[in-house]
C-alpha positions as CSV (number, residue, x, y, z in Angstrom):
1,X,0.0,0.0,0.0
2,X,1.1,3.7,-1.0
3,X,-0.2,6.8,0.3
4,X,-0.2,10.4,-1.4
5,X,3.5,11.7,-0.3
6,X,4.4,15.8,-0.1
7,X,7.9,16.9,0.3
8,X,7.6,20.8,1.9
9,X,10.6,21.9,0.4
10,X,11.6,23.8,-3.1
11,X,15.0,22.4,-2.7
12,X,16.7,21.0,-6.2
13,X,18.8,18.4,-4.0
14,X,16.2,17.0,-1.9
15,X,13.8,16.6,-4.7
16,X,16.6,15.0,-6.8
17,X,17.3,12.6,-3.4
18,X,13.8,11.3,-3.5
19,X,13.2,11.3,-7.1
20,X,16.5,8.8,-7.6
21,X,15.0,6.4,-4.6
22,X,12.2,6.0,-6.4
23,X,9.5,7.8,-4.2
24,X,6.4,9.2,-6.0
25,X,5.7,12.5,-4.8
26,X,4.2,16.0,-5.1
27,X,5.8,19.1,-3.8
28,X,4.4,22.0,-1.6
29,X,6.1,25.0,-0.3
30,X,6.1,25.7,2.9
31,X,4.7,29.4,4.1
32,X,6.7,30.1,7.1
33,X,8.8,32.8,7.8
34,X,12.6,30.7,9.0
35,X,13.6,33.8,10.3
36,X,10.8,34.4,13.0
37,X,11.1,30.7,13.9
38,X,14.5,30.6,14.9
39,X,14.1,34.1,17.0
40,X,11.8,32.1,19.0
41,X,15.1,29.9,20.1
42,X,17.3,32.2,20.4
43,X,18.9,32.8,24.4
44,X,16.7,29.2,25.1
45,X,19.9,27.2,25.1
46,X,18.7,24.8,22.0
47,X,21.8,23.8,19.7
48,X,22.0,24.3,15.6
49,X,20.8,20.4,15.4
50,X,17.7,21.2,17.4
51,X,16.8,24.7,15.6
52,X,17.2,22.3,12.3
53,X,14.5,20.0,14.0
54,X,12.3,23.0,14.9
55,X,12.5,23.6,11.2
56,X,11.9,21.0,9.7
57,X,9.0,20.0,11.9
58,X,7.1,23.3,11.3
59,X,7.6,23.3,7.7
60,X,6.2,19.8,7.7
61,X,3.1,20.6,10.1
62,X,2.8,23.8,7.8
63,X,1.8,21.8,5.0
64,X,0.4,19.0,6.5
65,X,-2.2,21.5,7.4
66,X,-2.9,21.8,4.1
67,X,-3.0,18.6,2.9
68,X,-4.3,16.4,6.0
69,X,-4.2,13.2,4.7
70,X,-0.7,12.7,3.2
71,X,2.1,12.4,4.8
72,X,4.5,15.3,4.4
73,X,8.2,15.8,4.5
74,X,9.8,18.8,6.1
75,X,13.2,19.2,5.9
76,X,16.4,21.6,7.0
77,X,19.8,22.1,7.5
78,X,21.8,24.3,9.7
79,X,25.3,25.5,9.8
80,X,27.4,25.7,12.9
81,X,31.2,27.1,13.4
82,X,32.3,28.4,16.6
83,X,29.6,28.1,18.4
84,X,27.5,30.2,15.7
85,X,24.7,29.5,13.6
86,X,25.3,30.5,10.2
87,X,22.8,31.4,6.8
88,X,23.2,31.7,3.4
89,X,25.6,34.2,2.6
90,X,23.6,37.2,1.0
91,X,26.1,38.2,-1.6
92,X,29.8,36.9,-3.2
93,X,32.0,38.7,-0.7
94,X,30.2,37.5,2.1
95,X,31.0,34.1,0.6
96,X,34.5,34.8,-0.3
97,X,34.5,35.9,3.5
98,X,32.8,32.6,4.9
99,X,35.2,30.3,2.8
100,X,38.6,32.0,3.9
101,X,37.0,31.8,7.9
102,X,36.4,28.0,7.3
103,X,40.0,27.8,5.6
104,X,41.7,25.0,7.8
105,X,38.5,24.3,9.9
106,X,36.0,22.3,11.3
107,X,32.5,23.1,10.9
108,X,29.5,21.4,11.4
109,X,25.9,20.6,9.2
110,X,22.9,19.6,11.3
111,X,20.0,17.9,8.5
112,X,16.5,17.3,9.7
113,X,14.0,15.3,8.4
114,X,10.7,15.1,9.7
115,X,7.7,13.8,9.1
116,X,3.9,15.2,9.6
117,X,0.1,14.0,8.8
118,X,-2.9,15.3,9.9
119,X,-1.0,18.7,11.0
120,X,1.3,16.7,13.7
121,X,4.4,15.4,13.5
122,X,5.4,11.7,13.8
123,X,8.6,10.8,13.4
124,X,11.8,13.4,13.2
125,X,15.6,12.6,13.1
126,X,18.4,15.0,13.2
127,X,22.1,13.7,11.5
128,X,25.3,15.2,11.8
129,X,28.5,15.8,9.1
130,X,32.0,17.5,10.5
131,X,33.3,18.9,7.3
132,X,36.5,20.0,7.5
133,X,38.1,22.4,4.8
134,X,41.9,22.2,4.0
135,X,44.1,25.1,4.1
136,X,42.9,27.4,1.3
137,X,45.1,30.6,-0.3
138,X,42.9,33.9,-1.4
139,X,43.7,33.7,-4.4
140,X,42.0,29.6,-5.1
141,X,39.3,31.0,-3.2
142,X,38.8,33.8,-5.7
143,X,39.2,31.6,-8.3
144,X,36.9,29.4,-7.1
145,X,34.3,31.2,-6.6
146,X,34.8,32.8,-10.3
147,X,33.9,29.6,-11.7
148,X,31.3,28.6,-9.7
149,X,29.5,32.1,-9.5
150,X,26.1,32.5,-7.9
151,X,25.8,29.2,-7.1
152,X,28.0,29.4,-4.2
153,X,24.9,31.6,-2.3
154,X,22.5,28.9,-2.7
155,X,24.0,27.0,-0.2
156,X,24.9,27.6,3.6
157,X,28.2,27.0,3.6
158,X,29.3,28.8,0.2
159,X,30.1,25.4,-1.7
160,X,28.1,22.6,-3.5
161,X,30.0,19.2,-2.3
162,X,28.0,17.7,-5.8
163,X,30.4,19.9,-7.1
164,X,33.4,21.9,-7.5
165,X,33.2,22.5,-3.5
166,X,34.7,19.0,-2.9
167,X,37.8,20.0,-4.1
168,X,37.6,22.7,-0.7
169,X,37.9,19.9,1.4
170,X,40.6,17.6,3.8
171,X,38.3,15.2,5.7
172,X,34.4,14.9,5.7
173,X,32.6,12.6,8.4
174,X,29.3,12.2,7.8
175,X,27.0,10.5,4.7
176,X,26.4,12.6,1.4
177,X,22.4,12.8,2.1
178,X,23.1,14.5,5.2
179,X,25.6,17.0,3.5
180,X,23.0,17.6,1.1
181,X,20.1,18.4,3.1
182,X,17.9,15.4,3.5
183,X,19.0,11.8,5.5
184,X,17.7,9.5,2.9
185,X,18.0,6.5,4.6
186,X,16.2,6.8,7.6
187,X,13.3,9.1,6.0
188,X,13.2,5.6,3.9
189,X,13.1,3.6,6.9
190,X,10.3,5.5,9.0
191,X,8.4,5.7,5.3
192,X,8.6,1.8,5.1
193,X,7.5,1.8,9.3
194,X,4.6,4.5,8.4
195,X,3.1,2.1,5.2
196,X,3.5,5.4,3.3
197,X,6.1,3.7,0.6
198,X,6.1,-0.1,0.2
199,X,8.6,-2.4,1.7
């Protein structure tokens, strides 16, 4: 048995994720305002991992309201270095800056999953990856980001791992689904659990 599936996200990657596993699905965007929701957190004590959580759960109870019956993904990712939440870098220097910080560092992406029906969540999950960038000179780094232009904002951390931004990096812990936004295989998993996909 299958049941009418809704991923709450306009993300390329995730939608490419579920699309090459094979899910049948629709997609709805989510109207919240990410902002707002994390201001809510903030001096609360709750880590990047958790905000992502927070995240993804409203986006998925967001359009789960609207669609009641189905069961609907919500999904996000936050950046963490030095103890600081990080966003999309708003223009190329910002990125040129955020790349040249990370330079020789460890920093950290938090992906959530979660899953809602009938506006109410039922299952969430929060993975982990420690990417850690090798030494990089300004001049690469202006290169770099020369080739790979605009597409270096789209993305938290300034750099597409799918990409050119794999060549940025030493050592990576952590599975490409959860670099990429969206921890396949246990979304699969609680799917399977839920009867939503078959198994």
């Amino acid at each position: 048995m299958t049941a009418e599936i809704i991923l709450a996200s306009t993300s390329p990657y995730r939608r490419t994720l579920l699309e090459n596993a094979g899910v049948d699905f629709s997609v709805d965007r989510p109207l919240i305002d990410e902002r707002a929701v994390e201001e809510t957190t903030q001096g609360s004590g709750v880590t990047p991992a958790e905000v992502a959580l927070i995240l993804a759960r409203a986006k998925a109870e967001d359009v789960s309201s609207r669609h009641p019956d189905a069961f609907v993904i919500g999904s996000d990712q936050t950046l963490s270095f030095e103890d600081e939440l990080l966003h999309k870098p708003k223009n190329m220097d910002e990125a040129r800056r955020r790349l040249l910080a990370f330079s020789g560092r460890t920093h950290f992406l938090n992906s959530a999953v979660a899953i809602a029906r009938n506006g109410e969540t039922l299952w969430s999950h929060v993975a982990e990856a420690a990417m850690t960038m090798r030494a990089l000179q300004p001049a690469f780094v202006g290169r770099h980001l020369a080739r790979v232009g605009e597409k270096a904002l789209s993305s938290v951390g300034a750099y597409q791992v799918e990409g050119e931004g794999i060549q940025l990096f030493e050592r990576i812990e952590g599975d490409h689904f959860t670099i990429v936004g969206l921890p396949l295989v246990p979304l699969l998993e609680a799917l399977r659990r839920l009867d939503a996909i078959d198994g």
